[in-house]
Backbone bond lengths (Angstrom), bond angles and torsions (degrees), N, CA, C in turn:
res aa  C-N    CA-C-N  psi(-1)  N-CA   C-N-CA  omega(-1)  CA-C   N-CA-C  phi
1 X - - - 1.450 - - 1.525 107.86 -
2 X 1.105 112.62 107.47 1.683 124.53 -170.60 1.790 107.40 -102.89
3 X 1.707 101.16 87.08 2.023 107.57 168.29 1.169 121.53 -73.85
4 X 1.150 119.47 132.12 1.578 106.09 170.22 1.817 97.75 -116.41
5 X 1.538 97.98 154.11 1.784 97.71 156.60 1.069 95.78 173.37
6 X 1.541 121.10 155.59 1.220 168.78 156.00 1.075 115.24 -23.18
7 X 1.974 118.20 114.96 1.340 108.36 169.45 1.432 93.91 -128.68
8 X 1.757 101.01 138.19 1.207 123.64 -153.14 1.660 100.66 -102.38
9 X 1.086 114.03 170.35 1.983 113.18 -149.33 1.271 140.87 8.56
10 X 1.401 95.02 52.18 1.691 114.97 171.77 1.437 116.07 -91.12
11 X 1.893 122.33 -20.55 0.922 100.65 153.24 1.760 168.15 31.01
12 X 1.632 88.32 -93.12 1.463 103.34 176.28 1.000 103.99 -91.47
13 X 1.410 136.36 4.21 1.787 130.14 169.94 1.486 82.57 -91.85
14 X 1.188 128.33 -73.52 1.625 118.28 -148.63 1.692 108.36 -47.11
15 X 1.083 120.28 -30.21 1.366 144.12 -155.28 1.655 85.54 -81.82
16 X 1.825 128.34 -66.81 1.125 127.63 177.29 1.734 120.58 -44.02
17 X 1.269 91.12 -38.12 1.755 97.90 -167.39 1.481 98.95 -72.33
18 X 1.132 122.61 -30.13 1.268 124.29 178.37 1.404 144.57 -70.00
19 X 1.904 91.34 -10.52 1.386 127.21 153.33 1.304 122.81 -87.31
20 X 0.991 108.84 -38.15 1.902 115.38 -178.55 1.859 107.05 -39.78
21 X 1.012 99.48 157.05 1.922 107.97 157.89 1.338 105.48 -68.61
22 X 1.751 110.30 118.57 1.473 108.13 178.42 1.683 116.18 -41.66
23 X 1.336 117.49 -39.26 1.252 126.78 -170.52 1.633 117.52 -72.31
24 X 1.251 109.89 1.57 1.384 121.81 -169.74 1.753 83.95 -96.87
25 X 1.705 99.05 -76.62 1.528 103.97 175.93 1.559 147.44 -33.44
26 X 1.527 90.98 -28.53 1.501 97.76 -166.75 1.660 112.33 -115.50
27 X 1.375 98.67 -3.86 1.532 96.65 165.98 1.357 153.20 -87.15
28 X 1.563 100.37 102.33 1.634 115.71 -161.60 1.587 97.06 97.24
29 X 0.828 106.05 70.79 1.845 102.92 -171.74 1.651 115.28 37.23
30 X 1.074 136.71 0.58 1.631 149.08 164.77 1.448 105.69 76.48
31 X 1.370 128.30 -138.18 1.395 151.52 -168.44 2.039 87.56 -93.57
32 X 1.048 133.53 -49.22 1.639 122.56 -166.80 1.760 92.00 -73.23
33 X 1.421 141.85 -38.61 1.446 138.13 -137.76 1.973 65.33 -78.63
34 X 1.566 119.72 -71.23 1.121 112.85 -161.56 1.611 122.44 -56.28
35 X 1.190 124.51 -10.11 1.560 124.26 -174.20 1.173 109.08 -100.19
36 X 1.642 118.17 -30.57 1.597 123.21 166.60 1.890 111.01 -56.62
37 X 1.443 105.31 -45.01 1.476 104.81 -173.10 1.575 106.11 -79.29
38 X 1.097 129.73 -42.74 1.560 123.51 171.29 1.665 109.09 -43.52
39 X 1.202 107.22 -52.54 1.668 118.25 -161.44 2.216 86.41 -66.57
40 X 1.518 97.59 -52.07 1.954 93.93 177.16 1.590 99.13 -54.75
41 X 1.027 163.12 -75.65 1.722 163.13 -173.77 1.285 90.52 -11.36
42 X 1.393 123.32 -74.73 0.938 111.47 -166.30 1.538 148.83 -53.21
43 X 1.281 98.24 -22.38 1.507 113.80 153.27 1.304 108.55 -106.67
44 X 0.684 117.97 17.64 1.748 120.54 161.48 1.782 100.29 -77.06
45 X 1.289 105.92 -61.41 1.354 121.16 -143.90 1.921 101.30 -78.05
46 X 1.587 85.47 -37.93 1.807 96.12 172.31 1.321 122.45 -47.91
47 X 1.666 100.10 -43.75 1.693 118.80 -171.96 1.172 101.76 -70.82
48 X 1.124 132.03 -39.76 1.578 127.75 177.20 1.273 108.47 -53.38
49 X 1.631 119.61 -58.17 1.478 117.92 -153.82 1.878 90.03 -77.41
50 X 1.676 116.33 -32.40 1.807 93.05 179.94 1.432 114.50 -74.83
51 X 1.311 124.09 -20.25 1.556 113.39 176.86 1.978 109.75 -79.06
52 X 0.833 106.00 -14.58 1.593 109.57 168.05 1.332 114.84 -82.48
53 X 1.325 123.55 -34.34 1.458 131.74 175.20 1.736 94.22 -81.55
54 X 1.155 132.40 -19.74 1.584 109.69 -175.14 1.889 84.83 -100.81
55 X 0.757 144.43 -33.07 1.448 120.01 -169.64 1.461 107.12 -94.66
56 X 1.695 139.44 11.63 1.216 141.82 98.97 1.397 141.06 8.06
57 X 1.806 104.14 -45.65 1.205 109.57 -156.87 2.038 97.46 -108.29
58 X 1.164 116.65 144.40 1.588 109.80 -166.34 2.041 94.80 -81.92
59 X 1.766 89.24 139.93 1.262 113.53 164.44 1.643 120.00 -40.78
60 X 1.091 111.38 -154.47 1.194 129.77 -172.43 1.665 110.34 -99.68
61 X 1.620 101.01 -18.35 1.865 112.52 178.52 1.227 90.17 -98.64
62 X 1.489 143.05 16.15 1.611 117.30 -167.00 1.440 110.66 75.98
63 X 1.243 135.29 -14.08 1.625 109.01 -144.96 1.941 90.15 -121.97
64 X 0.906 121.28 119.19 1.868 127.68 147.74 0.961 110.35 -98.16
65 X 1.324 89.92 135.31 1.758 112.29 169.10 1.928 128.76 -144.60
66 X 1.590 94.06 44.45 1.465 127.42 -173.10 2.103 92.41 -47.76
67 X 1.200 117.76 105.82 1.316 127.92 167.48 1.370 121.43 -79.72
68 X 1.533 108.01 -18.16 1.387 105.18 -168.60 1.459 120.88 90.43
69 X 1.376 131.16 -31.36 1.270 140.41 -166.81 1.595 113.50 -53.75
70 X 1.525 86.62 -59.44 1.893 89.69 -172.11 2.181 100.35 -71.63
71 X 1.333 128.83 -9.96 1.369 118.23 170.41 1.164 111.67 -88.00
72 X 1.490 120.84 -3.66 1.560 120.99 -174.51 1.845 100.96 -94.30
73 X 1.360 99.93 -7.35 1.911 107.09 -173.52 1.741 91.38 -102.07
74 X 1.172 108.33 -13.09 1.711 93.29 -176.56 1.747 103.63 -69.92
75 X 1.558 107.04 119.05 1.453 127.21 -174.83 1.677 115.67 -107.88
76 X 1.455 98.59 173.34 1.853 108.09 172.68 1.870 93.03 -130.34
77 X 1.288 110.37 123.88 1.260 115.55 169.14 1.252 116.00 -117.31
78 X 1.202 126.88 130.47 1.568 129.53 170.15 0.981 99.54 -67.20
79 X 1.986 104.47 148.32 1.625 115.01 172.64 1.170 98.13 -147.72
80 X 1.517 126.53 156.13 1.524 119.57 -171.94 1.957 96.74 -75.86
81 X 1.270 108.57 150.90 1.425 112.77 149.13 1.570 127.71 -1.23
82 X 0.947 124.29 145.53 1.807 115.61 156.77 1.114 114.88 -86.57
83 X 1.216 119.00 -18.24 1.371 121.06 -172.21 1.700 111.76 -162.19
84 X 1.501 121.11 103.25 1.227 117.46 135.68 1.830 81.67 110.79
85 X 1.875 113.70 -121.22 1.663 103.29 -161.50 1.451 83.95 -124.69
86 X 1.500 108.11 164.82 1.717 109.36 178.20 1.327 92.08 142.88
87 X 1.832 98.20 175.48 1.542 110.17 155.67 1.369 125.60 -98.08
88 X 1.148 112.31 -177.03 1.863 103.50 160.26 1.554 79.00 -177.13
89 X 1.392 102.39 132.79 1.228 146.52 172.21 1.895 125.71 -102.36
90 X 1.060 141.22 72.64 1.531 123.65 162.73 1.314 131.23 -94.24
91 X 1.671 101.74 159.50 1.360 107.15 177.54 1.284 114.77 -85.71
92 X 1.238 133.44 133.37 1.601 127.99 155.90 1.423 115.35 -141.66
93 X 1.484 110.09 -177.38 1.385 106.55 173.17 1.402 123.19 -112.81
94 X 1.305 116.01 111.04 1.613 120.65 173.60 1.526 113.40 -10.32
95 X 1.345 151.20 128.80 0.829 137.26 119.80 1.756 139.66 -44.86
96 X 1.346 114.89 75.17 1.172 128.73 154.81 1.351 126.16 -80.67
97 X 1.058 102.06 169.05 1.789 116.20 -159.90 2.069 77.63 -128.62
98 X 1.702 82.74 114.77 1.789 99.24 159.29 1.357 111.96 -52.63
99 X 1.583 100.20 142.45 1.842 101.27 179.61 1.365 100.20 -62.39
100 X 1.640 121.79 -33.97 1.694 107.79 -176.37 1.181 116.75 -51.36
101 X 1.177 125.40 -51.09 1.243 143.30 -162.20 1.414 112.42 95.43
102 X 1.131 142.55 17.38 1.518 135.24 179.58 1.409 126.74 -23.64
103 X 1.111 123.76 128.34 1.280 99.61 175.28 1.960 108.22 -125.83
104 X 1.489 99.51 164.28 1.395 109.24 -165.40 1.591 102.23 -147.37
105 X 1.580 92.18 157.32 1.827 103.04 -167.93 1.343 123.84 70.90
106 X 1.245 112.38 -171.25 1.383 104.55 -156.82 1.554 109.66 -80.52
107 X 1.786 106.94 -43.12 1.528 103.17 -179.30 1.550 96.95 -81.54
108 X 1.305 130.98 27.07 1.524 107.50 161.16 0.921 113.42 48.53
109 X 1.541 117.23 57.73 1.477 113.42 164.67 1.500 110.49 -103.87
110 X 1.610 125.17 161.40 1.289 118.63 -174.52 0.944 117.68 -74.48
111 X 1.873 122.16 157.75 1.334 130.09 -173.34 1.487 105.83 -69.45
112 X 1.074 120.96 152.37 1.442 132.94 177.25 1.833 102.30 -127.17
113 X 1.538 102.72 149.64 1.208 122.50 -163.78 1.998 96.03 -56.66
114 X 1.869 92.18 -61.40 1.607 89.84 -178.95 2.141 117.04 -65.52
115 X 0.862 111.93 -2.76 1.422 120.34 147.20 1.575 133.32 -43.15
116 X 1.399 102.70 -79.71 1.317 107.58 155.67 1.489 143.06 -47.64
117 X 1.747 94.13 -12.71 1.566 99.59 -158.94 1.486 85.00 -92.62
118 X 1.521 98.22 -41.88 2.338 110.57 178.63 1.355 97.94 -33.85
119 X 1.538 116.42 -64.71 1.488 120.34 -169.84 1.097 115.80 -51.24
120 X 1.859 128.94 -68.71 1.285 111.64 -178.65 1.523 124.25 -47.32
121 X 1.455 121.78 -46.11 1.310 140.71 162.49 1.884 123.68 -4.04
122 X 1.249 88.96 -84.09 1.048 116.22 177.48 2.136 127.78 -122.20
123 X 1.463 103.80 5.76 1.599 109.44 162.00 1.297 98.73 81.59
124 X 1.405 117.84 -173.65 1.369 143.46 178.61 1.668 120.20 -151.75
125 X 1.041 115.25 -171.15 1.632 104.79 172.33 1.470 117.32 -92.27
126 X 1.513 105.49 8.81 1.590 123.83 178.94 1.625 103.93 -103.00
127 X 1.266 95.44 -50.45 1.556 110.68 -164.57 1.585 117.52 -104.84
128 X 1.305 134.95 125.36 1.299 127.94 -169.78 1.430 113.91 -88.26
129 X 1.164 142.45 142.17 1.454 143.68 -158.81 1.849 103.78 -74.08
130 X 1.486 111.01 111.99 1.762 115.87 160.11 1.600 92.27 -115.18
131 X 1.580 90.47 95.59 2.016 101.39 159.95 1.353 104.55 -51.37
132 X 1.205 95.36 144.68 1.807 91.12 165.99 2.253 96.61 -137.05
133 X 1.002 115.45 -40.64 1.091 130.70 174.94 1.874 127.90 -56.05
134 X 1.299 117.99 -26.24 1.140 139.02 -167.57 1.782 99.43 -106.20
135 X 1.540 112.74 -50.38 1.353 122.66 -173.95 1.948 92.45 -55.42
136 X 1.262 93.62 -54.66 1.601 109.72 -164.35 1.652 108.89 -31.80
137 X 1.816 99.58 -54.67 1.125 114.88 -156.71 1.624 106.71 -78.52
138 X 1.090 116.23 -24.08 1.475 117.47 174.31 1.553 118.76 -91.16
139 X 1.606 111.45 -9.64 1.686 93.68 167.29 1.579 102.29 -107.36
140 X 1.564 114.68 17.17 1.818 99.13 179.26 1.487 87.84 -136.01
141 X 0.961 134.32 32.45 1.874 124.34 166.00 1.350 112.53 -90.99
142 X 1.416 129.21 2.49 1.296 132.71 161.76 1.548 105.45 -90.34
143 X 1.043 114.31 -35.49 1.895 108.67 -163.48 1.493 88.41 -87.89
144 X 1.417 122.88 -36.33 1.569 124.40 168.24 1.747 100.67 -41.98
145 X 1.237 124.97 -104.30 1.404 121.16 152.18 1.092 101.95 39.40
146 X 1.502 102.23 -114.63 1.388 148.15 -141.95 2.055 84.50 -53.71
147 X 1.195 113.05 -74.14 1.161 116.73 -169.78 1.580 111.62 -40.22
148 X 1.684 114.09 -50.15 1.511 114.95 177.05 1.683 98.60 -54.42
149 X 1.012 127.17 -48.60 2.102 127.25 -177.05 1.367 89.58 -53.88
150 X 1.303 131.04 -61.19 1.662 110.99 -170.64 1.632 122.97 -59.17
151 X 1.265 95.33 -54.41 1.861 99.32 176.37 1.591 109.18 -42.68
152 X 1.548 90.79 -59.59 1.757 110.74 -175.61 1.853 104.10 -30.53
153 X 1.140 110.53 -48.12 1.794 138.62 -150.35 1.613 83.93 -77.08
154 X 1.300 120.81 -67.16 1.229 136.05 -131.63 1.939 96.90 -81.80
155 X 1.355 102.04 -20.99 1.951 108.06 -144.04 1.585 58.94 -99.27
156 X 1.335 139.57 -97.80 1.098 128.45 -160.48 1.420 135.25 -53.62
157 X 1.444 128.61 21.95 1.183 170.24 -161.41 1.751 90.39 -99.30
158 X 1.125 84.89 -80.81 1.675 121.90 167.24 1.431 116.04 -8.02
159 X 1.919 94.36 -87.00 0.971 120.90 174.40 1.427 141.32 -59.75
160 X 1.542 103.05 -18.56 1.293 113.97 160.27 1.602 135.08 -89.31
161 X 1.328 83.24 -13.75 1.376 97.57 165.54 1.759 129.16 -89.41
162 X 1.388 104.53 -21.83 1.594 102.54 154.42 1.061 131.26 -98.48
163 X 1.527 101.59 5.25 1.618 93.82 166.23 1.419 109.35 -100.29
164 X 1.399 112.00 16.16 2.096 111.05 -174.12 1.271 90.50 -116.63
165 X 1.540 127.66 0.84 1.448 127.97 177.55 1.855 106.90 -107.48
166 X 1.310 93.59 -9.71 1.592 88.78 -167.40 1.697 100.75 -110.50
């Protein structure tokens, strides 16, 4: 699922970065590699606590038994750009293999962490879909934002300041 949107008075950073010494900017992904991944934490960290709060709630037998396992696989992976220079950051879930080993479907293969997460996600013909991942991302992509504009602000804050000292 590929979102796009708009962050509004970034401007005068893009405009700054565009002055900097490329080599200041671009090393190790620079001041944006780090403000893109802070601003991803944050729905990183959300998605954890809503997929723990949905496997919380009892099934269809009455019975939960939320282990934690598959929210401890919810990850941030770097990926290059789609297009051109930048970061891009997503959330997903590790594919791990449960210590039980459960297995599911016909060839009985074992459950995997991003398995479980498919199911709650989006349901089955057993199981009815409680998003937890999608909800996440649409009530924290502003504080996501907002937080990447502060880091963003702050790292090149930084950076301009040791290079007017050096």
């Amino acid at each position: 699922m590929k979102v796009e949107f708009d962050i509004q008075g970034a401007d005068e950073m893009l405009r700054l970065l565009q002055r900097l010494p490329y080599e200041v900017v671009t090393k190790r992904g620079g001041p944006v590699r780090k403000a893109v991944r802070k601003g991803a934490l944050v729905i990183r960290n959300e998605a954890r606590a809503q997929f723990t709060a949905r496997t919380q709630t009892p099934g269809k037998t009455g019975v939960n038994y939320g282990t934690g396992f598959t929210a401890k696989h919810i990850i941030l992976k770097r990926r290059p750009p789609y297009q051109g220079k930048g970061e891009r950051f997503i959330v997903t879930v590790r594919p791990a293999e449960h210590f039980n080993n459960h297995k599911i479907g016909k060839g009985k293969k074992p459950l995997r962490a991003n398995d479980a997460a498919f199911l709650m996600e989006y349901g089955s013909t057993h199981q009815p879909a409680e998003p937890w991942l999608r909800p996440t991302f649409e009530t924290k992509r502003q504080q996501a934002a907002d937080t990447m504009v502060a880091t963003l602000r702050t790292e090149l804050d930084r950076i301009v300041a040791r290079l007017g000292a050096g």
